[in-house]
BAKE-431852 format. One record per residue (C-alpha): x, z, y; residue in one letter. Coordinates in steps of 0.001 Angstrom, whole numbers, plus 500000, padded with zeros to 6 digits. Layout:
<vonus>
XZYA
...
</vonus>
This chain:
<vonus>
500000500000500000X
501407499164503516X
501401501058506162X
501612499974509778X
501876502834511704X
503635505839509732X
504945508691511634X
508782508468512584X
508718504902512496X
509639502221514537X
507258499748516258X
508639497032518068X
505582495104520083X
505675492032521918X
502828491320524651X
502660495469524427X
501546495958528176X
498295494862528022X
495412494173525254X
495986493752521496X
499816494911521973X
499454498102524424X
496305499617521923X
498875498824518862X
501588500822521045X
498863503337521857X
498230503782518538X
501893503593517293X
502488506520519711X
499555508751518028X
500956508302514783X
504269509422516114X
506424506295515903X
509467505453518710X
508116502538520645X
509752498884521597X
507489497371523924X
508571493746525133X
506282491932528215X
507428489883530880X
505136491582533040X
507531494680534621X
505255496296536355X
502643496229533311X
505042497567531217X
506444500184533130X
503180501710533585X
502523500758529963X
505570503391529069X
504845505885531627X
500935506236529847X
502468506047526443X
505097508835527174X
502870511714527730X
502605511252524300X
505763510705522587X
508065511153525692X
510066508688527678X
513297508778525215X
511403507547522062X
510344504335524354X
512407501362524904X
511351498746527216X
512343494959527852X
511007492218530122X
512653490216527445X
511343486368527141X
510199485762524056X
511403482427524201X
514462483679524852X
516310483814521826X
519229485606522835X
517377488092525076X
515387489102521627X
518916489522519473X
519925491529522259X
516679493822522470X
517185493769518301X
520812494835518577X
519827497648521322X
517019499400518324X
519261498829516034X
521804500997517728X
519282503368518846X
517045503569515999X
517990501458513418X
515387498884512053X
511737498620512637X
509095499353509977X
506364497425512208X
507515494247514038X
504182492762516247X
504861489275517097X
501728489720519977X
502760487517522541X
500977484781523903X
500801481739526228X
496998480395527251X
497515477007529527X
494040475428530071X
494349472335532623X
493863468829532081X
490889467234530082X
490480468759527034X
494076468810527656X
495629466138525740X
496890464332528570X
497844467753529623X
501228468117531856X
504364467833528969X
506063471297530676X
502184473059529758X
502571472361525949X
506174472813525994X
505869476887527229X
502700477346525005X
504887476744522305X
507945478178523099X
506244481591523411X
503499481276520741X
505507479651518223X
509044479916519117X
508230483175520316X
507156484743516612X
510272483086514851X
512024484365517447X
510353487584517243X
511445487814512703X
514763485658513134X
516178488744515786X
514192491610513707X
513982490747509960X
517739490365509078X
517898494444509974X
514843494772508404X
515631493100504898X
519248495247505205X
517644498921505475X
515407497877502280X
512583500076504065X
508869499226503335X
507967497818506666X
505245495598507719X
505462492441510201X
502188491010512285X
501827487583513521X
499359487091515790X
497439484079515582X
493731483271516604X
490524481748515505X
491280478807517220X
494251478258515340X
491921477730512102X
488792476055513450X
490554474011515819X
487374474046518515X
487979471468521579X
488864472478525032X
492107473661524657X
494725471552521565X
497447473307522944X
496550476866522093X
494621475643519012X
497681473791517623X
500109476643518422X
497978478855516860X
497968476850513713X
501738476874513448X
501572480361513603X
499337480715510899X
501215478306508650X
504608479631509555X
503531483433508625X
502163481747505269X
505367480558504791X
507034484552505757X
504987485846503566X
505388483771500823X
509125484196501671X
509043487902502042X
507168488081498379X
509804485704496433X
513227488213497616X
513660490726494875X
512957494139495553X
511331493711499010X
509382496039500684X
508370493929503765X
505054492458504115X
503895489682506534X
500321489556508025X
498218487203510324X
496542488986512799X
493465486216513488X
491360488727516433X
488013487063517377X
486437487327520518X
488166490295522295X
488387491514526147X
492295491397526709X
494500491377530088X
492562493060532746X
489020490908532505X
485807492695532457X
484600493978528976X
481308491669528156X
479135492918525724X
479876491161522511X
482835490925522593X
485822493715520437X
487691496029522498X
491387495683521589X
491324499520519808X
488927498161517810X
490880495103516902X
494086497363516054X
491519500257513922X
490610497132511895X
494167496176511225X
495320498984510536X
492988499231507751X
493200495770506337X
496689495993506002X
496653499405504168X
494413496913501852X
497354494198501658X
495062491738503153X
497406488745504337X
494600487295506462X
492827489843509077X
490299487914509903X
488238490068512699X
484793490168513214X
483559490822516799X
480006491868518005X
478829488198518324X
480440486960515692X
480397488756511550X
482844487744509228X
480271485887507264X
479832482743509954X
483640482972510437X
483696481944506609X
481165479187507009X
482998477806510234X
486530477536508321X
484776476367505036X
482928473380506883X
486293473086508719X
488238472576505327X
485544470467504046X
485803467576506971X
489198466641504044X
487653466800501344X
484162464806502638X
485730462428504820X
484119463412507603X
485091462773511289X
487810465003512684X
486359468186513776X
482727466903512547X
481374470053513752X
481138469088517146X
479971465471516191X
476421464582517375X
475588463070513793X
476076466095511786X
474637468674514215X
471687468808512111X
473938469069509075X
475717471706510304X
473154473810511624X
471495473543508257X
474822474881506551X
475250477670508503X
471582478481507807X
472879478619503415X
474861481235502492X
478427480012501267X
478664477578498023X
481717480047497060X
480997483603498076X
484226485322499741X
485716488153497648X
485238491755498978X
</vonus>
């Protein structure tokens, strides 16, 4: 059984001043664990720390306005834990880039796709390629978390930037896994962190829609399960029409359908009439 936050551990987060990352570092610091928090936003992360050290104290937090992109800047920031603290037992690749311009955004400006990916996929193999060789040498059971996103599986229009770094992310932490399972006597899991919709940054909470703590609680506990995927529900959303969404998804292959034949005025009615069924393959509990 893994366990992602385990008291006198070490949690290094990326994107940890604000949503998904700062509740994982919030709840990292209940559980007692010394704290790595990366951001590029300084000021976010310095009051970030300053919350987070009431309750473990400043000296158990390390901070970095690190670039995830950056590799160098992240094998620094790996060799300054290392020193410190030795290896993590939680590495959260959290990160992320969101660029929405252009029209639907394929003709989209080249230097807007080039920094989605160099943060949301560059970013995570940055993120194991500083981290993991420490990791693998301690032979400690420790746990790494990519985070992908919905989008990165259903591929909806409006924003094929995002959607296809997301999807690199989910088949590159496939691969980690996969990876991770084949070296002999390995105690380090991988896991894809796929959040639905969720109130992150500073917007306004809309009913609906997961707070990040809620997000993190249901980690936490799907990992302690060895789930690889964490697929997460949200208020609007259960896990049951996430499975019809990336079943139909799947299906456009194997049925020769149009590409993304979801959104395809002839098979609206089709689709509506699936997601009325339940699944032809029920999803294991």
């Amino acid at each position: 059984m893994a366990e992602s936050f385990a008291a006198g551990g070490i949690a290094v987060i990326t994107g940890g001043a604000s949503g998904i990352g700062r509740a994982a570092a919030r709840r990292a610091a209940q559980a007692g664990m010394r704290l790595a928090l990366v951001d590029v936003d300084a000021a976010k992360l310095a009051a970030t720390a300053d919350n987070l050290s009431e309750t473990i104290g400043r000296d158990a937090i390390i901070t970095s306005s690190a670039d995830v992109a950056d590799m160098a800047a992240m094998l620094a920031l790996a060799g300054q834990v290392q020193a410190r603290w030795g290896s993590p037992t939680l590495l959260m690749n959290n990160a992320a880039a969101f660029v929405a311009g252009g029209p639907g955004g394929i003709l989209d400006a080249n230097e807007n796709w080039a920094r989605v990916f160099a943060v949301n996929v560059l970013g995570v193999v940055n993120g194991v390629q500083a981290f993991l060789p420490g990791m693998l040498a301690a032979g400690k059971p420790a746990v790494i978390v990519n985070t992908g996103s919905k989008q990165g599986l259903t591929n909806p229009p409006g924003n094929p930037a995002y959607n296809t770094s997301k999807a690199a992310v989910n088949a590159y932490t496939q691969n980690l896994a996969r990876d991770l399972r084949e070296r002999e006597n390995c105690a380090i899991s991988a896991h894809l962190l796929i959040p639905g919709w969720t109130t992150t940054g500073e917007a306004e909470h809309r009913p609906g829609a997961w707070r990040p703590e809620q997000v993190v609680e249901h980690m936490e506990k799907l990992i302690a399960e060895d789930r690889f995927f964490i697929l997460c529900p949200d208020d609007d959303t259960p896990n049951d029409v996430d499975h019809k969404r990336i079943f139909w998804n799947a299906m456009d292959i194997i049925e020769n359908r149009p590409a993304l034949s979801r959104w395809h005025k002839d098979y609206k009615d089709e689709f509506a009439g699936f997601m009325a069924r339940d699944l032809p393959v029920p999803p294991k509990a």
